[in-house]
C-alpha positions in Angstrom: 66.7 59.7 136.8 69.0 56.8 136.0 70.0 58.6 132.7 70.6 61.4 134.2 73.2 59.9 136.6 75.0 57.8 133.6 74.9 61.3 132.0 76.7 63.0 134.7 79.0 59.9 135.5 79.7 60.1 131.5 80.6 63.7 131.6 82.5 63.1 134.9 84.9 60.4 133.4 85.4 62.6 130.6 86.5 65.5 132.5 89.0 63.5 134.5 90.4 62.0 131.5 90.8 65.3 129.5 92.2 66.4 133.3 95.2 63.2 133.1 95.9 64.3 129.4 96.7 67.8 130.3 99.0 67.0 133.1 100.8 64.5 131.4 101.2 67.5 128.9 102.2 69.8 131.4 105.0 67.5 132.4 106.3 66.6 129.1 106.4 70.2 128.4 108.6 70.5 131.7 110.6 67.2 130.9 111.5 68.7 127.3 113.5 71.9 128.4 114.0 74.2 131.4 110.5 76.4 130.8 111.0 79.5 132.6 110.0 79.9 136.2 106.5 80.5 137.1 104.1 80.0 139.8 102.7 76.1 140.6 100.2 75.4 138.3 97.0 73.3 139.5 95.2 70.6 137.7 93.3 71.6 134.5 92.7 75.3 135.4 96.4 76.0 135.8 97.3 79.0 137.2 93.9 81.1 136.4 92.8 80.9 140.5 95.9 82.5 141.0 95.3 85.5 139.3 93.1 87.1 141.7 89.9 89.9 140.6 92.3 92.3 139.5 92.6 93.0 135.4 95.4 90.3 133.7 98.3 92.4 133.3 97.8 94.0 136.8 97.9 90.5 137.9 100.8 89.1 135.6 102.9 92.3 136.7 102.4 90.9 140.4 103.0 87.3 139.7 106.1 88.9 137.5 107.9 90.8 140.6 108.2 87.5 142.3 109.1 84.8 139.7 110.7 87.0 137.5 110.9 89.1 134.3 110.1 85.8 132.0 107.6 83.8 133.8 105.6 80.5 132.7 101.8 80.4 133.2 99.1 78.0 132.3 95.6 79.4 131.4 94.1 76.2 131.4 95.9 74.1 129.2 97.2 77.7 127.4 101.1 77.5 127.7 101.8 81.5 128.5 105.2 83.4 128.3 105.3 86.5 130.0 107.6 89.6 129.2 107.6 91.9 131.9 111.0 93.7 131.5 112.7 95.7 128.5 115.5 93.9 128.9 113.8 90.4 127.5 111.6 92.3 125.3 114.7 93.5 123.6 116.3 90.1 123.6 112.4 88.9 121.9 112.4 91.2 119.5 116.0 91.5 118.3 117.0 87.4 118.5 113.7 85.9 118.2 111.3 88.0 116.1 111.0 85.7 113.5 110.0 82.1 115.3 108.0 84.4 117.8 106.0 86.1 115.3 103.0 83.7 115.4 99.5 84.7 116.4 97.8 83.1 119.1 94.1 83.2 117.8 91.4 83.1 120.6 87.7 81.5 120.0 86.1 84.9 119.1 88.3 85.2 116.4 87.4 81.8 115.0 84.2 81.9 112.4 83.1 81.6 108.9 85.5 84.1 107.7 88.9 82.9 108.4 91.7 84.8 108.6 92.4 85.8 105.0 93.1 89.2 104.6 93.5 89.9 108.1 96.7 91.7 109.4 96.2 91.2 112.7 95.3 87.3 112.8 97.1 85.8 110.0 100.4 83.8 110.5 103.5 85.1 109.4 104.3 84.1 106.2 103.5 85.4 102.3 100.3 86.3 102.5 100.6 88.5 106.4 104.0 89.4 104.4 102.0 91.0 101.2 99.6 92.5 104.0 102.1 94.5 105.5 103.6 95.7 102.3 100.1 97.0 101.4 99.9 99.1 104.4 103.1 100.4 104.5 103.5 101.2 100.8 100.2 102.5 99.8 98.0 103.1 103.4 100.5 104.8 105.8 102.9 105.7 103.5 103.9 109.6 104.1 102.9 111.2 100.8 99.1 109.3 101.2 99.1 110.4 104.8 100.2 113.9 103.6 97.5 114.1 100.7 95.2 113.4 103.9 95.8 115.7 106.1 92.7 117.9 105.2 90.6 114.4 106.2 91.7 114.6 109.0 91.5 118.3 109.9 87.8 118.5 108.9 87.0 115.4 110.7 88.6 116.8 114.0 86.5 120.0 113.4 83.4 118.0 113.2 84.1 116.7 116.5 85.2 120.0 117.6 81.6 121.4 116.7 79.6 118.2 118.0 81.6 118.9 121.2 80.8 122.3 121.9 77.3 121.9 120.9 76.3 118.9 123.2 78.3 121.1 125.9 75.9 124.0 125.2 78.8 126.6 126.3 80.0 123.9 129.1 76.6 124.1 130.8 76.4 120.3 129.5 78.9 117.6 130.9 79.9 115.5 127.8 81.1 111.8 127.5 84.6 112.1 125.8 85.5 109.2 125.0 82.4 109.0 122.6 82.6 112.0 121.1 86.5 110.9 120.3 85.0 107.5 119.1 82.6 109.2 116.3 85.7 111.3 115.5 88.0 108.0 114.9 85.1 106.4 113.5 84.5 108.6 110.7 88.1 109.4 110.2 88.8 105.7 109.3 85.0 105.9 107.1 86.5 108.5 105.2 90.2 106.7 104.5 88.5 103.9 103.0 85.0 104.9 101.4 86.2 109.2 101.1 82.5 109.6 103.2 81.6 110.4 106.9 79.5 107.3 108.1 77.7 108.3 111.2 75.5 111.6 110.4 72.6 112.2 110.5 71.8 111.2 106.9 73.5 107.7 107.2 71.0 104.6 108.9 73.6 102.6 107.6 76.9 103.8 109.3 75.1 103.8 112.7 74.3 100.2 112.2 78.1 99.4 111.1 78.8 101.6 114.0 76.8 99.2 116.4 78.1 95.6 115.4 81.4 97.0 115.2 81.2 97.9 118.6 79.6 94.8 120.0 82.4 92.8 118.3 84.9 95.1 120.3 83.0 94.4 123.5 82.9 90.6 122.8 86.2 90.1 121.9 87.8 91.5 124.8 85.9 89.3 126.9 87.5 86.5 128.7 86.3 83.5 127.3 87.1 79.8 129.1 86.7 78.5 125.9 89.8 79.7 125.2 91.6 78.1 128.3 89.8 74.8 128.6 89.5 73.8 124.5 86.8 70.8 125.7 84.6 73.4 126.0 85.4 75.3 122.8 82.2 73.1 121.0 80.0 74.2 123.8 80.7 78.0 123.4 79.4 78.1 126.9 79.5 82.1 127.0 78.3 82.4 123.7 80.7 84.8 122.7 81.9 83.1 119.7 79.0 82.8 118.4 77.3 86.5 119.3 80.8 87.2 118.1 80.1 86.1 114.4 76.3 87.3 114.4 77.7 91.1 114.5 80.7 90.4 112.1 78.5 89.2 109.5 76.2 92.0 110.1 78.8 94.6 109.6 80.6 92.7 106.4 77.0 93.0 104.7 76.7 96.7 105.9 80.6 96.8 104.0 79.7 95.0 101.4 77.0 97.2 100.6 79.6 100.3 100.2 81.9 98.0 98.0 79.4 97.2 96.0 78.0 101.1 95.8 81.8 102.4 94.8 82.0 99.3 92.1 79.0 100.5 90.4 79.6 104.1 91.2 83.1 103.3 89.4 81.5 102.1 86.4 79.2 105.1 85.7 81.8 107.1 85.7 80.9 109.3 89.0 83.9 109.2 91.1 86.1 111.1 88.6 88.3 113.7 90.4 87.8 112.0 93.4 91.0 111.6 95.7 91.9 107.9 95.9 91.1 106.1 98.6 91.9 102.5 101.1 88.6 101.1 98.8 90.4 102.0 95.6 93.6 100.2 96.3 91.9 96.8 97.2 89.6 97.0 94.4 92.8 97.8 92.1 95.4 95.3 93.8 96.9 92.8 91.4 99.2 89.9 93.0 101.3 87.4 91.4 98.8 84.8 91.5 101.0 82.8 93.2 102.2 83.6 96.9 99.4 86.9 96.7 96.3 86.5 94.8 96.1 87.9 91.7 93.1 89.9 93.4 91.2 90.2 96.3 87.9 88.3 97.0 85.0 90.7 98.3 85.3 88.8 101.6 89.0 89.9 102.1 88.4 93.6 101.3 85.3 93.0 104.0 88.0 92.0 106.5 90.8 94.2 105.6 88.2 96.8 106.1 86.5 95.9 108.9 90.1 95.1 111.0 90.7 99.0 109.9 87.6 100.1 111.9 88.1 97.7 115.2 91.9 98.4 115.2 91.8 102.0 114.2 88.8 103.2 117.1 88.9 102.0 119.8 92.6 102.6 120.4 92.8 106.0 119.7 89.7 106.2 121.9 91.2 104.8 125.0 94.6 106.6 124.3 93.0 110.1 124.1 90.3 109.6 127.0 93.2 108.9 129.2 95.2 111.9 127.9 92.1 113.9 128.8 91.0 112.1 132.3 95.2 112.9 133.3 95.1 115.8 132.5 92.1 116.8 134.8 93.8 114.7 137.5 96.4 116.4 137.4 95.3 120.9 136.8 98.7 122.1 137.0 100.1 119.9 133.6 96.6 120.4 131.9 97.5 124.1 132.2 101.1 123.9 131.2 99.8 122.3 128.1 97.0 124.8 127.2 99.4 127.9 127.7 101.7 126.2 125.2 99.6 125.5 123.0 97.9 129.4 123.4 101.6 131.3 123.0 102.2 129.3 119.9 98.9 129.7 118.3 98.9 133.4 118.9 96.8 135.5 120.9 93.6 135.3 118.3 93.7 131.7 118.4 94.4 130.7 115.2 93.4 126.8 114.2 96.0 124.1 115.6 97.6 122.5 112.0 99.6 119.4 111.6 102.3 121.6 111.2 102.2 123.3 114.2 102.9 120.0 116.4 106.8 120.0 115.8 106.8 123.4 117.8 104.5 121.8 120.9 107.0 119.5 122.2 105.0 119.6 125.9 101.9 118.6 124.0 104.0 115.3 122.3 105.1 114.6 125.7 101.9 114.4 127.5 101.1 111.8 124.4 104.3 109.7 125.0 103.4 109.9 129.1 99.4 108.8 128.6 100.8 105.8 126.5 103.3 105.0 128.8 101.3 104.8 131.7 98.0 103.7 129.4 99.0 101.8 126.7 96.1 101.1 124.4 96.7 97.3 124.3 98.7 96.3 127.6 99.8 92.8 126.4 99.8 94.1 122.9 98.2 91.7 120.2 99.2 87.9 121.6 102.2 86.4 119.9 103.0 82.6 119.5 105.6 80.7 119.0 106.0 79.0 115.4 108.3 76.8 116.6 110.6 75.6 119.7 113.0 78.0 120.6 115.5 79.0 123.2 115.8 82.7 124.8 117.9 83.7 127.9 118.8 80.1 128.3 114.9 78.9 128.8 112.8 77.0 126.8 110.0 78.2 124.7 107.8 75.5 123.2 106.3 75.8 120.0 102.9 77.2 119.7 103.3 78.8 123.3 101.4 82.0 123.1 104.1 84.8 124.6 102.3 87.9 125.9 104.6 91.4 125.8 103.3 93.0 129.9 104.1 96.5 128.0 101.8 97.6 130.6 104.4 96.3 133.6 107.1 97.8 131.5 106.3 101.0 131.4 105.9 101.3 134.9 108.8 99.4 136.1 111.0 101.2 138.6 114.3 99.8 137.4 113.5 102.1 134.5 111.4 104.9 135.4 111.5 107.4 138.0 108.1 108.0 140.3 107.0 105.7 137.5 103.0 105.6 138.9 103.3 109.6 138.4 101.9 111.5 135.4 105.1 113.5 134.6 105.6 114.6 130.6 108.5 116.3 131.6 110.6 112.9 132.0 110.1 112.8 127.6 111.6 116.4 127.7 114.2 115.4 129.6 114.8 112.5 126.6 113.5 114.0 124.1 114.7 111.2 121.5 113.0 108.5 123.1 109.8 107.7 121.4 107.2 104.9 120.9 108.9 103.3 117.7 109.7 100.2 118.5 113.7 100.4 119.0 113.4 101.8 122.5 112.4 99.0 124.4 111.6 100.3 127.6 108.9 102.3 125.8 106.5 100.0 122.7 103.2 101.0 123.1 102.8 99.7 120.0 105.1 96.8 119.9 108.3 96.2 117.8 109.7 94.1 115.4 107.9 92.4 112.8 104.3 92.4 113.7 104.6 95.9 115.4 101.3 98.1 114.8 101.5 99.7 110.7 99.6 102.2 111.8 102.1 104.5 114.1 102.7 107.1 111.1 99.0 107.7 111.4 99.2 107.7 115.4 101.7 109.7 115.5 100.0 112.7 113.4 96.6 111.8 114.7 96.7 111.8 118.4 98.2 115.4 119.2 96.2 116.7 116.7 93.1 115.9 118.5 94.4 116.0 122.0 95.7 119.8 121.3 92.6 120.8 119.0 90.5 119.9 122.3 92.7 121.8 124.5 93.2 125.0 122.5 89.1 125.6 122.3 88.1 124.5 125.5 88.7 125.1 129.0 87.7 122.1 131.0 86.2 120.9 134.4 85.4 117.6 135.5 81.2 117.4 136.4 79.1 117.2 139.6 81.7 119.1 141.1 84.2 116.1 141.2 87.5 117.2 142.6 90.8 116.0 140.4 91.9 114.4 143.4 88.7 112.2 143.8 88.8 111.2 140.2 88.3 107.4 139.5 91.1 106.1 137.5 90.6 102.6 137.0 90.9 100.6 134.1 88.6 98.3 132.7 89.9 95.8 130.1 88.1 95.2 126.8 89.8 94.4 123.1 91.5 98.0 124.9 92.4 99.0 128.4 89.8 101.8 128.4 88.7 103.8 131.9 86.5 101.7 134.5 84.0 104.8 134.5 84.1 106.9 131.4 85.2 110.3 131.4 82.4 113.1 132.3 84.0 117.1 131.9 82.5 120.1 131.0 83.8 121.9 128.0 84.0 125.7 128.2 84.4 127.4 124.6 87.7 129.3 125.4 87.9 132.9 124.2 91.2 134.5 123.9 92.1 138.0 125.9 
């Protein structure tokens, strides 16, 4: 008993120390510069009690209408910079990029792998640098996405066929956003290993399949190691470490298909075969110097495996909410599907790639779903490299700055009836468009670390969304009425729907 109590009166002492520390931070912080204005922070858990039960950037947005569009928070000791407005994400991205284009790297992120060879994780500097050239010069560059575009076609075909028969001629309610997952899932398996991974033939794509997905799940967990770093040894959730059990899992499931196309390779049996993601790792030769003069299998495992988390899931949530708006709202759901029915012809003709630049209702109802939905609300977390100024505040260095492109896209200084699903406000400016220079509208971020992998979104997404509309009719299931639809959100490593979307998918046969 008596070592229990000098226990607990050990761990007490400790706790109020480590408490003292990160005031006096707090206030040093404060004392060094004007931070920008935020709400009153409490002793060591900062502001997280003031968040309330709703999702974070539901709850920053709140916080951000009444101590304005640059706000301080503390997540424990976690020194936070919110952007809630275009206006001060312009002035981020076009005055600060470079000093704010640090990563803010949370506990599940942290293992045995580092953060070599991973785009999303690794700091700026050569090595992120050589990264991005790599995607932009030989993934998503537009005659490789071009050469692809039968990849893609047969792998939304696939779905198309899965789809109709789970449906069983829409007898069947279906679970889109799965059926949208394989889709993504085996569009990516084919980019970097030129083979579908989950069929029926493959035991070991389902099981990359599986830890890739717990390692979405767990990292889109909050995690108080995170906010209170005493606890980060603990692990007290566990998530770091169930995090690192399913990555190493999947990088031996990749490491098995490296090792197949290396000895494939040497026997000579991939000759005529297109070139794939795999094939540029394995050839990549760097200077030695700033790049490595080749990479390790362990980077090609992470390059690859950052493909699969980063490529899935956000298509996944982007086109499940395209569907679940649609049936919420009948009347755009059948502006869309008549035309995409005139264009197509009346004997309903395949939707092509090509086809797209003539559906400019179907590219709007897109732009809307990621407007209103965007796939990663605070984008990927930025940090600041070093002290800065911007708008006249301080931002300390290593500050993690989160982007509420969430709150801006719905904010009513900018948008009209901005909670409304209305593509018709993208016809209206038709130039505006998710590239990162329109600032009221980055979906996928701007500047320097904004997403590689738009080219790809940008051809991928209507092409689903429209080949799903053109052969189907759909109803939502159990009789739900659109107007009774649940559309909450539900965060994970995505902001994906609280209840997955049920419909019933009716093989449409032209007059």
């Amino acid at each position: 008993m008596e070592h229990e109590i000098l226990g607990l009166s050990i761990a007490l002492l400790l706790w109020v120390a480590w408490a003292m520390r990160i005031e006096r931070r707090h206030r040093r912080l404060e004392e060094l510069g004007r931070l920008p204005p935020g709400p009153t922070w409490w002793p060591v858990v900062g502001n997280i009690f003031q968040l309330g039960l709703a999702p974070p950037h539901v709850s920053f947005a709140k916080l951000a209408r009444r101590h304005g569009p640059i706000m301080t928070l503390w997540l424990g000791s976690m020194s936070t910079v919110v952007v809630s407005s275009n206006e001060v994400a312009r002035e981020m991205f076009k005055n600060h990029d470079v000093v704010l284009a640090g990563r803010k790297i949370y506990e599940a992120m942290k293992g045995d792998f580092g953060h070599e060879g991973s785009l999303i994780t690794s700091q700026y500097g050569p090595h992120w640098r050589m990264l991005r050239r790599l995607c932009t010069t030989e993934f998503f560059v537009t005659s490789r996405l071009d050469a692809m575009r039968g990849v893609r076609r047969r792998c939304i075909d696939r779905m198309l066929h899965f789809v109709e028969e789970a449906g069983a001629n829409g007898t069947n309610p279906i679970d889109v956003g799965r059926f949208v997952f394989l889709m993504a899932f085996n569009l990516i398996g084919n980019l970097m290993f030129s083979k579908d991974l989950l069929d029926h033939k493959s035991e070991k794509g389902a099981r990359f399949f599986y830890h890739a997905g717990k390692v979405m799940e767990l990292a889109g967990k909050p995690n108080v190691a995170d906010f209170l770093p005493v606890l980060k040894w603990v692990d007290p959730q566990g998530i770091r470490r169930k995090t690192q059990f399913h990555v190493r899992k999947a990088f031996e499931i990749a490491g098995g298909f490296i090792k197949e196309r290396m000895e494939s390779s040497g026997n000579g049996e991939d000759e005529g075969r297109r070139k794939d993601f795999l094939d540029v790792l394995l050839e990549f030769r760097g200077d030695g110097i700033e790049e490595p003069s080749k990479f390790s299998a362990r980077t090609i495992n992470v390059i690859v495996f950052e493909m699969f988390t980063a490529g899935t899931d956000t298509t996944t949530s982007t086109l499940e909410w395209a569907m679940a708006e649609l049936l919420h709202n009948p009347r755009t759901l059948k502006a869309v599907q008549t035309e995409l029915r005139d264009n197509l012809g009346p004997h309903g003709r395949k939707l092509e790639e090509q086809d797209i630049q003539n559906l400019p209702y179907l590219k709007a109802v897109i732009k809307e779903t990621l407007r209103l939905h965007p796939p990663l609300p605070f984008l990927v977390p930025h940090m600041a490299m070093d002290s800065c100024k911007m708008l006249g505040y301080q931002i300390p260095k290593e500050t993690q700055v989160l982007v509420n492109v969430w709150a801006i896209g719905r904010d009513p200084k900018t948008w009209e009836n901005p909670l409304e699903f209305r593509p018709e406000r993208f016809l209206e400016s038709s130039t505006l468009d998710y590239k990162g220079q329109h600032f009221e509208f980055i979906p996928f971020g701007s500047g320097r670390r904004m997403c590689p992998a738009v080219p790809l979104a940008s051809r991928l997404l209507p092409m689903a969304l429209g080949s799903l509309l053109h052969c189907f009719d759909w109803s939502l299931a159990e009789g739900i009425k659109p107007e009774d639809m649940d559309m909450n959100e539900r965060m994970g490593i995505t902001l994906r729907k609280s209840i997955p979307l049920k419909a019933l998918p009716i093989p449409y046969k032209s007059p």
